[in-house]
Structure formats: C-alpha cells, structure tokens
C-alpha positions as CSV (number, residue, x, y, z in Angstrom):
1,X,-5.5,-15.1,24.6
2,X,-7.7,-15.5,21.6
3,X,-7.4,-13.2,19.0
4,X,-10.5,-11.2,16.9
5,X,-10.9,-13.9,13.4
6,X,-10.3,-11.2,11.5
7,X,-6.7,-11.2,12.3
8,X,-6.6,-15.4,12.0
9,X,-7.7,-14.8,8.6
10,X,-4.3,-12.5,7.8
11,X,-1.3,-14.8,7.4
12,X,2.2,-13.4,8.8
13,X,3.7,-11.5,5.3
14,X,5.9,-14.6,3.2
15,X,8.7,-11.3,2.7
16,X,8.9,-11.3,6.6
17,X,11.8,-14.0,6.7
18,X,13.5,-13.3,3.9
19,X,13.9,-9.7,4.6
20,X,14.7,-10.3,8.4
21,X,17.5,-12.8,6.9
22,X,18.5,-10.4,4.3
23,X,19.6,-7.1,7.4
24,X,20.5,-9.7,9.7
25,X,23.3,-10.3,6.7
26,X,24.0,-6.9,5.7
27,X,25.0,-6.5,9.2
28,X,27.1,-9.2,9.3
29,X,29.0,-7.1,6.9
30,X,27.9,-9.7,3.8
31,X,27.8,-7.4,0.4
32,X,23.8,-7.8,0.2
33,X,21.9,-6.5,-2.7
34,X,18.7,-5.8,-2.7
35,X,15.9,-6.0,-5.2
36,X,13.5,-6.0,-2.6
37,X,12.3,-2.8,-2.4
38,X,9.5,-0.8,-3.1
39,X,10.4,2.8,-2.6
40,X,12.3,5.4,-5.0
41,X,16.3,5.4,-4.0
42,X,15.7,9.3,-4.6
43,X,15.9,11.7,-1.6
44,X,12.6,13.9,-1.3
45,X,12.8,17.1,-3.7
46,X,14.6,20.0,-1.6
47,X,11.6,22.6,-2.7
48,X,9.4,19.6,-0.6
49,X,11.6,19.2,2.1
50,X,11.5,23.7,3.0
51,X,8.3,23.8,2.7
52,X,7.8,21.4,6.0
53,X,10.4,22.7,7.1
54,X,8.5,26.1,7.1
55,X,5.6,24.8,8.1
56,X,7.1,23.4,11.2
57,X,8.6,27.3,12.2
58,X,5.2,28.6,11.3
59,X,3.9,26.4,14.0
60,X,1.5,24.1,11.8
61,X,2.1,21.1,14.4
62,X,-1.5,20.9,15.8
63,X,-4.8,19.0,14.8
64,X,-6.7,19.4,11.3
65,X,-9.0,18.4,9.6
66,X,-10.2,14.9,9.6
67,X,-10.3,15.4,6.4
68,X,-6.7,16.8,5.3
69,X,-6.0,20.6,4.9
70,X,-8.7,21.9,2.8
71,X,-5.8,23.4,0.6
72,X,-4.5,20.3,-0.5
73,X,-7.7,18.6,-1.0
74,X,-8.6,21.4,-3.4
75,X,-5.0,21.1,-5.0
76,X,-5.7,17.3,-5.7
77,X,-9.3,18.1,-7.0
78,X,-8.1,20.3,-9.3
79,X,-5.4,18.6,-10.5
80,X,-7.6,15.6,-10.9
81,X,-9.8,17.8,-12.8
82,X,-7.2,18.7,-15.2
83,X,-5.9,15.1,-15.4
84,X,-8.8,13.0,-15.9
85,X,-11.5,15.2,-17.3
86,X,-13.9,14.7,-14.5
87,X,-15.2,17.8,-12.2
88,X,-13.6,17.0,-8.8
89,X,-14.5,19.1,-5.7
90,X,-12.6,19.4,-2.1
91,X,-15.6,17.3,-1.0
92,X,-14.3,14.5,-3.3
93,X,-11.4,14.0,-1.2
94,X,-9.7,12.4,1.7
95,X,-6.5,12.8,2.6
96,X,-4.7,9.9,4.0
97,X,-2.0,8.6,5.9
98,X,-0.4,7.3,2.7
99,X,-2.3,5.5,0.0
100,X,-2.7,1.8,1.5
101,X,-4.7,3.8,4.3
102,X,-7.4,5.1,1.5
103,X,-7.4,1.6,0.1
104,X,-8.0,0.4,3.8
105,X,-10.4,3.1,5.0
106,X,-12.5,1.9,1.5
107,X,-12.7,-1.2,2.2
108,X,-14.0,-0.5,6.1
109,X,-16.5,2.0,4.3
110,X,-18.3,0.0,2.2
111,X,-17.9,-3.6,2.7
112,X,-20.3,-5.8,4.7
113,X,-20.2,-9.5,5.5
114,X,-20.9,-11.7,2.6
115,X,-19.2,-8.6,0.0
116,X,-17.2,-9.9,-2.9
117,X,-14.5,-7.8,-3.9
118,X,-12.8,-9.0,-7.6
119,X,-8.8,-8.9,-7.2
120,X,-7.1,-9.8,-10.5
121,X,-3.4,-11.7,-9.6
122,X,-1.0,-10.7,-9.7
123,X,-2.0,-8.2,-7.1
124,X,-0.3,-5.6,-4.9
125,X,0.3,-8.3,-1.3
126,X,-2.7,-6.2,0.7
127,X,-5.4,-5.9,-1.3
128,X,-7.0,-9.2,-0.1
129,X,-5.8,-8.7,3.4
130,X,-7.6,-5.7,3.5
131,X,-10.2,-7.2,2.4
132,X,-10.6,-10.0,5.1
133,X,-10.2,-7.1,7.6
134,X,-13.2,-5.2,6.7
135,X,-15.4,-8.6,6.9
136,X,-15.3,-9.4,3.0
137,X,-14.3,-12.2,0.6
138,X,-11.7,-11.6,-1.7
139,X,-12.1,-13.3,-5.2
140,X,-9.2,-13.9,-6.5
141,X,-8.8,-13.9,-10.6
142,X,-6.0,-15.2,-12.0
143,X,-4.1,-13.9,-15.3
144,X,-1.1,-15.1,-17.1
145,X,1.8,-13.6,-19.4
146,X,-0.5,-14.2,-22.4
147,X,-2.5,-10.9,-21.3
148,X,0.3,-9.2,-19.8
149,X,-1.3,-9.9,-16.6
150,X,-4.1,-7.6,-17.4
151,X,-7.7,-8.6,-16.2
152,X,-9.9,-9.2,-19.7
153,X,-13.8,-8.0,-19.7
154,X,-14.4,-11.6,-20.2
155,X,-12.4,-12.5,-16.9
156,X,-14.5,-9.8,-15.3
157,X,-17.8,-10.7,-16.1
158,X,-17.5,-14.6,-15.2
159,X,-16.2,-13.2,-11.9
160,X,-19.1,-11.3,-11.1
161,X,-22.1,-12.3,-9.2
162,X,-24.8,-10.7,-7.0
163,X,-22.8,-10.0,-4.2
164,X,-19.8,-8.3,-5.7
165,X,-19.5,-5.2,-4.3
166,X,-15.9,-3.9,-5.5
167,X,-13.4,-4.5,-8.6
168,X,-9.7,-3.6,-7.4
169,X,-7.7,-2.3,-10.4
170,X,-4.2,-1.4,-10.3
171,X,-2.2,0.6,-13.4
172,X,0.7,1.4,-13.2
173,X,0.8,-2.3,-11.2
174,X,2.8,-3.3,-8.6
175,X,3.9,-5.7,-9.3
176,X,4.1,-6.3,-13.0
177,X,4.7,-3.1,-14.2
178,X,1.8,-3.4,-16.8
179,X,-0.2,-0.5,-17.5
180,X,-3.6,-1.2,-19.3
181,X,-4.4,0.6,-22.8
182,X,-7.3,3.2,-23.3
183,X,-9.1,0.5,-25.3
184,X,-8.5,-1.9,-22.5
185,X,-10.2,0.3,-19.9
186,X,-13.1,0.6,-21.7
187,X,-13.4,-2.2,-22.1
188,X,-13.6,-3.0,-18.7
189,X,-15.5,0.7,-17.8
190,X,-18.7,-1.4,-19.8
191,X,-18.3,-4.3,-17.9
192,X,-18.3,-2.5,-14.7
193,X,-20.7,0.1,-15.8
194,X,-23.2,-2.9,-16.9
195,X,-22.9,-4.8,-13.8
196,X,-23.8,-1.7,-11.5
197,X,-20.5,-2.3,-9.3
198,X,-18.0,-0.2,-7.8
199,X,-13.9,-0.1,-9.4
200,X,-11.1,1.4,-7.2
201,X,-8.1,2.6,-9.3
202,X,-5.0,2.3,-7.4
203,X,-2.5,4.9,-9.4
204,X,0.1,5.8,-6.9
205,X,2.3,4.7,-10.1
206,X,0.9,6.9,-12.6
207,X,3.6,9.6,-13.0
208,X,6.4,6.7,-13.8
209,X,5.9,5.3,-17.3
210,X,7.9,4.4,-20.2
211,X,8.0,4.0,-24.3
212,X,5.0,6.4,-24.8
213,X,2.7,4.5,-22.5
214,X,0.0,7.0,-21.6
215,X,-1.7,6.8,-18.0
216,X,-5.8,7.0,-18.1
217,X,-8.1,7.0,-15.2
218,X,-10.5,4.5,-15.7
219,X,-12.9,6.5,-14.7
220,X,-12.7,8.9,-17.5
221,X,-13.3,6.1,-20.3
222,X,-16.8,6.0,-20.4
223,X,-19.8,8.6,-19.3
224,X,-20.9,7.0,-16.5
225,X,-18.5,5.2,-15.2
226,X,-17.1,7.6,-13.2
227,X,-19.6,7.6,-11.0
228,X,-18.8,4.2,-10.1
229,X,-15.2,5.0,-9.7
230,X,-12.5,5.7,-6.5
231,X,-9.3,6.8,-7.4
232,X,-6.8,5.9,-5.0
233,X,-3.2,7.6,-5.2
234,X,-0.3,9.2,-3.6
235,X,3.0,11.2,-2.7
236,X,4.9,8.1,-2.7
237,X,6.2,7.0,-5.4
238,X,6.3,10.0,-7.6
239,X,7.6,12.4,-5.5
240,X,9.9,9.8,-3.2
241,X,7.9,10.6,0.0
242,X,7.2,7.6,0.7
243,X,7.6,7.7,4.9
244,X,5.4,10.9,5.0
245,X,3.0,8.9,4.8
246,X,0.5,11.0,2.2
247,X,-2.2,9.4,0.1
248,X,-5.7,10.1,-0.7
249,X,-8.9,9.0,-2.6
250,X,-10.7,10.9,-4.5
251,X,-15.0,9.7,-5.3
252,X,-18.3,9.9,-4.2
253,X,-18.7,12.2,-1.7
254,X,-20.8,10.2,0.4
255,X,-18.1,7.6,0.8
256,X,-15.7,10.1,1.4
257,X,-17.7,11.2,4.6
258,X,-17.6,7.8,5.7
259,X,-14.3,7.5,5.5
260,X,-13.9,11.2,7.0
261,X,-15.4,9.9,9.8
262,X,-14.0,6.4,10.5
263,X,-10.4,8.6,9.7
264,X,-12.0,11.0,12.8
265,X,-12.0,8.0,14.9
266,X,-8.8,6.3,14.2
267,X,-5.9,8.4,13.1
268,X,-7.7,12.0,13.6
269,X,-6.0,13.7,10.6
270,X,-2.8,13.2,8.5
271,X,0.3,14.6,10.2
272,X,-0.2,18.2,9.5
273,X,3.1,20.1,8.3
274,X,3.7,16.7,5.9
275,X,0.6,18.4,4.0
276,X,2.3,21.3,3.8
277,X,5.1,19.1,1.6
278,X,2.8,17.3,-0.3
279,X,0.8,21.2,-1.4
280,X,4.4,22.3,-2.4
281,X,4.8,19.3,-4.4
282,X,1.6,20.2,-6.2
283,X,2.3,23.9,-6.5
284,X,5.7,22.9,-7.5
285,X,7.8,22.2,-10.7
286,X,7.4,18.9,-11.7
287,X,11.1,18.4,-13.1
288,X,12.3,16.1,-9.9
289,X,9.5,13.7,-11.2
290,X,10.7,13.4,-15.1
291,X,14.6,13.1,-13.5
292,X,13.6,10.4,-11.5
293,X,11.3,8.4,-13.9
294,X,14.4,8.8,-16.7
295,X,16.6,7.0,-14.1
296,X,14.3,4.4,-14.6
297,X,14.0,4.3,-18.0
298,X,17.4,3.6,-17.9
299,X,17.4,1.2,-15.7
300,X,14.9,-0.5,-16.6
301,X,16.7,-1.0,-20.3
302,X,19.5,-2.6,-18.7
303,X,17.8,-4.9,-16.4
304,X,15.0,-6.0,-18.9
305,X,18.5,-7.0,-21.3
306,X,20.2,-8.6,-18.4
307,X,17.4,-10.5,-17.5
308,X,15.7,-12.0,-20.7
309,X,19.4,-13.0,-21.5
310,X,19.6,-15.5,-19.0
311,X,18.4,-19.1,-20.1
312,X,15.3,-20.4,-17.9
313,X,13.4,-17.5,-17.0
314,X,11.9,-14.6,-18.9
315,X,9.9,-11.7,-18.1
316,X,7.1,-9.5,-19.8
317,X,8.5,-5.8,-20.6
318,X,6.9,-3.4,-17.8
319,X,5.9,-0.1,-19.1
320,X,5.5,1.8,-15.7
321,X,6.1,1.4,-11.9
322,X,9.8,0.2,-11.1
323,X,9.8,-3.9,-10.5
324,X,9.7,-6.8,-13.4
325,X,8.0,-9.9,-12.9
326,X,10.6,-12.6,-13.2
327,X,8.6,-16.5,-13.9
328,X,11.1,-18.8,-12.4
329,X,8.8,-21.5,-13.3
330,X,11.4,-23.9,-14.9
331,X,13.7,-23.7,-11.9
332,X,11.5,-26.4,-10.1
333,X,11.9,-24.1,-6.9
334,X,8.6,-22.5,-5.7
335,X,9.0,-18.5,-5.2
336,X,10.4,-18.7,-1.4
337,X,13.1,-21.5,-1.9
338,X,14.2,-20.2,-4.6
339,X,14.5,-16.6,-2.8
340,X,15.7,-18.2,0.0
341,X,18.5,-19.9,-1.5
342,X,19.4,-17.0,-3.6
343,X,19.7,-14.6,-1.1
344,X,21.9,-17.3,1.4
345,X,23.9,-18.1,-1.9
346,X,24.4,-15.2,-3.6
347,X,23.3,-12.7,-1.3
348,X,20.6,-11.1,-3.3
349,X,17.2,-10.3,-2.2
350,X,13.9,-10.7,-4.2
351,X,10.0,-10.7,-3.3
352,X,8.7,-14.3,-3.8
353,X,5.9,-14.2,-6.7
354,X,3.6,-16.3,-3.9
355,X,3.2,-12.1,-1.9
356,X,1.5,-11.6,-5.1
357,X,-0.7,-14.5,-5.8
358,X,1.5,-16.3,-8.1
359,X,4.4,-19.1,-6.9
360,X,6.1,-19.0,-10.2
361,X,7.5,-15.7,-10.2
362,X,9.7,-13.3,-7.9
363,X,9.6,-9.5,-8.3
364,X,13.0,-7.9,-8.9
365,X,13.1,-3.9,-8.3
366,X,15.0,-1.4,-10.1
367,X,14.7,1.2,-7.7
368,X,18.4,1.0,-7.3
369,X,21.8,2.2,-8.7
370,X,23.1,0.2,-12.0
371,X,25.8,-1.3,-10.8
372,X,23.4,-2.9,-8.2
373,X,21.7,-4.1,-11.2
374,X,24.3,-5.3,-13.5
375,X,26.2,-6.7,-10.8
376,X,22.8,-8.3,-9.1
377,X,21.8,-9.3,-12.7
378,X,25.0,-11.4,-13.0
379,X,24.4,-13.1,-9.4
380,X,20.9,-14.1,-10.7
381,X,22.7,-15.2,-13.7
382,X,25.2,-17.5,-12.0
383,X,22.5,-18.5,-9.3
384,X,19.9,-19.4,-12.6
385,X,22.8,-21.4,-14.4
386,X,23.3,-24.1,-11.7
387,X,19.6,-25.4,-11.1
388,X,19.5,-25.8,-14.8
C-alpha cells in the first residue's frame, strides 16, 4: 500500500531505537539511567489533581467547546495580559490537546505549498516535521556555541525571502536551555516586524529559569510586533502535567478560528474535566512551580560542574528549561553511536544531538534525582575517558 508523501517526507524518530533498547534493559533488571527524558520527575500538584477529581463527580465528562472551556481561555488571556503587556481576549485563544498540538494546528492553518517556515537548530525534534505535514518547507538555520545557539537578526534576515511565511522561535529552548535577552528580542521583533512575517513563540518553558534570567514574550518587544506574533504554551512543564495533555495558543483571532475549526474536525475539544485542572492551576498558588524550578536550580549546578569537568566535551550554561547541550564533537562518534554505545556500555540513556539538527551534540536531562546525576555524570565520565 502506498502511503500519502507527506508521511514519506517524516523520517521514523532517531530516539526510537535507543529508547526501545534502553526499557527493553531496564527490564532485564540492568540498573539504567536515564537522561532521556523530557517531562518533570514531579507528581501533578494535589490542589490540580481535586479539582479533576471534582470535576469528574460534578459530571463534566461530556463535549465542549471546540474551542476549550470559555473559563480557561479567559484565565489564559488574562494572565497573558498581565504577563506580556498585550490586551488578550477569550477570542485570542485555543485550547489544545497539549502544546505540540497548537504548534501543529498552526502550521495546518496557515501554511500552503511552496511556504517557508525559518527553524533556527538546534530545534525542538518536530518543528520541521510538522512542517512537512502541513505541505511546507522547512528552512533550517544553523547556530553554534558562539551565540549560545541563539538565532542573530543577521541569521534572520539572510534567511528570509518572498515566500517565508513563519519564523519558529523557542525560549526557554528545548533543547539548549538558552533563553534569549530583551535586547536580543528586539532585535529580532525589527527584523520580523520589517519583513512583514509571522513569529511563533514556543514558551512552554517559561516558568523554569535560573541566575536572574527574565522570560519576555517576543511579542511584547516592540509596538507592532505583536500583531505578528502566536504564542504557543502549556501545562506541561510548569505545572508537571504533562499526559493531560493541555496547551494552547494565544493570537490573531482569525487564525484562532481556523484552528477552532480544523480542532472541530479532528479532536472536537480538549478532554473536558483536564480543563478543569489546568483553571485550578491558574486560580491557584503558584508555590508548586518555584519548588520545582529550585530542584532544578540545584540540579542543574551539579550537573553543569560534573559535566564541564570532564576532558573532551563541554557545554554552554542553560539558563532555563531542564536538559544541557553536551558537543561530543572530539569523541569522533556521531550523536547515535556514541548514545548507542553509552547506553549498551554504561547503561545510560541520552538524546542524540542529530533529533535536534546537530550530530555533534547529545542532550542530557536533569529532570531526575541527584544521585541519578552524580552517579550518571560519573558513567559519562568513565565512558568519555576511554575514546580519548
């Protein structure tokens, strides 16, 4: 049977293997850790938890809104609002079934055949995918450690051309952890502004920073950029709810009816006494969130140490999101051998750099206890030492 070439055009995730490999171990009863994933190690606030709990005995298990339950859509307008400084309206907003959906549901809004859409690598693994599947061309700009993997205005203007339709921008990023200054941003706001193009900002991250780093919306760094601007976001990462499944994006409201009604067509609406969770997390005290993000901190302190001690591979210091961005480059492995071997070696599991657009790197996350990390850190160590 032949497939649709949309699908052709997707290639089978490079993580598949490695974390097949890495539970088919774990349930060999081998002592694996893993760095591999990309979800809090926190169980969902309680306060969360009762209130869909509550919902479920109050019998909110039926069809909603296309849209998502007009109180949360006003919850995340206002709070919005408050955070970025722009006027934000329930009509602003789709709810989502997490926040790759809104990314997805974008892309199947608004691009056509021929549509560029400017990805700066590293990038999050689906943003070109997702891409491909709505019919568009991804163009892929790289950046480096000398920029902290940040795209510059200058990388941005070279890339765009007359069929650019999108520019993808990701702070907090997955999966660097860099988070671009205010200067940065409007930097880039002139560029895109200038150009006449539209910018999605993915900040499901933007609740988990470090050292002072300050999160700003990109679309509040210039006048009119804004209304050039999609925010995309999330209950994720922040709150750890990431299987309820609960994003949204927040923009034009013309797009957002799009969307509404491809959403009406596909999924119908976001599983309905989840909302209810994700309006107490909103109305709720935000204390679970700075408890988690100073487990971090921490962690990230130790593993940053542990890591940039050990001879032949470095890595810039992340200031938000939980993963560092390892370059194995003078190992001589590419990104899957070399987490190939170290998970059959040493039985550690890492993301190979090449998910991300970049074959000299792996991505190492500290969403995980500390004596994972200290005694993962000293695997890597041993692992590092004998390909040198």
């Amino acid at each position: 049977m032949k497939l649709a070439a949309r699908v052709e055009q997707v290639p089978q995730s490079v993580t598949l293997a490695i974390s097949a490999k890495a539970k088919a171990m774990k349930a060999e009863g081998l002592d694996v850790l893993n760095f591999s994933v990309g979800e809090p190690d926190f169980d969902t606030p309680q306060h969360i938890v009762a209130a869909a709990k509550k919902a479920l005995d109050e019998g909110k298990t039926r069809y909603g809104p296309a849209a998502g339950e007009p109180k949360l859509r006003e919850l995340i307008a206002r709070s919005l609002t408050q955070e970025v400084g722009i006027n934000y309206s329930a009509e602003n907003i789709i709810v989502t079934n997490g926040g790759k959906h809104s990314l997805s549901e974008l892309m199947m809004a608004i691009i056509e055949a021929g549509d560029e859409v400017i990805i700066p690598s590293p990038y999050w693994l689906s943003y070109p995918e997702m891409v491909k599947l709505a019919d568009g061309t991804p163009v892929i700009v790289p950046t480096d450690a000398a920029t902290e993997y940040k795209i510059t205005p200058e990388l941005l203007r070279q890339a765009i051309t007359p069929k650019t339709k999108l520019f993808v921008l990701n702070s907090p990023s997955n999966p660097t952890g860099m988070v671009y200054t205010p200067d940065e941003l409007k930097a880039l706001a002139q560029v895109v502004v200038e150009s006449g193009i539209l910018v999605v900002s993915d900040e499901i991250y933007s609740q988990i920073l470090y050292d002072g780093a300050q999160h700003l919306s990109i679309a509040a760094t210039h006048p009119e950029v804004h209304k050039q601007t999609l925010i995309s976001s999330g209950f994720a990462k922040s709150f750890a709810m990431t299987g309820w499944r609960l994003g949204y994006l927040a923009g034009d409201k013309t797009i957002i009816g799009a969307m509404t009604r491809i959403q009406s067509h596909s999924t119908s609406n976001v599983c309905t006494f989840a909302q209810y969770g994700a309006i107490a997390a909103l109305e709720g005290p935000l204390d679970c969130v700075e408890t988690m993000r100073q487990a971090f901190a921490e962690r990230r302190k130790v593993m940053y140490e542990l890591l940039n001690a050990i001879p032949g591979i470095s890595c810039v210091k992340p200031y938000g999101a939980f993963y560092m961005y390892v370059n194995i480059g003078k190992i001589g492995l590419g990104s899957v051998g070399f987490c190939n071997a170290l998970l059959e070696e040493k039985q550690m599991a890492a993301v190979p750099g090449l998910a991300f657009g970049t074959d000299d790197h792996i991505r190492l996350s500290y969403a995980t206890s500390l004596k994972n990390i200290e005694t993962g850190l000293k695997r890597l160590e041993e692992f590092v030492e004998g390909r040198l």
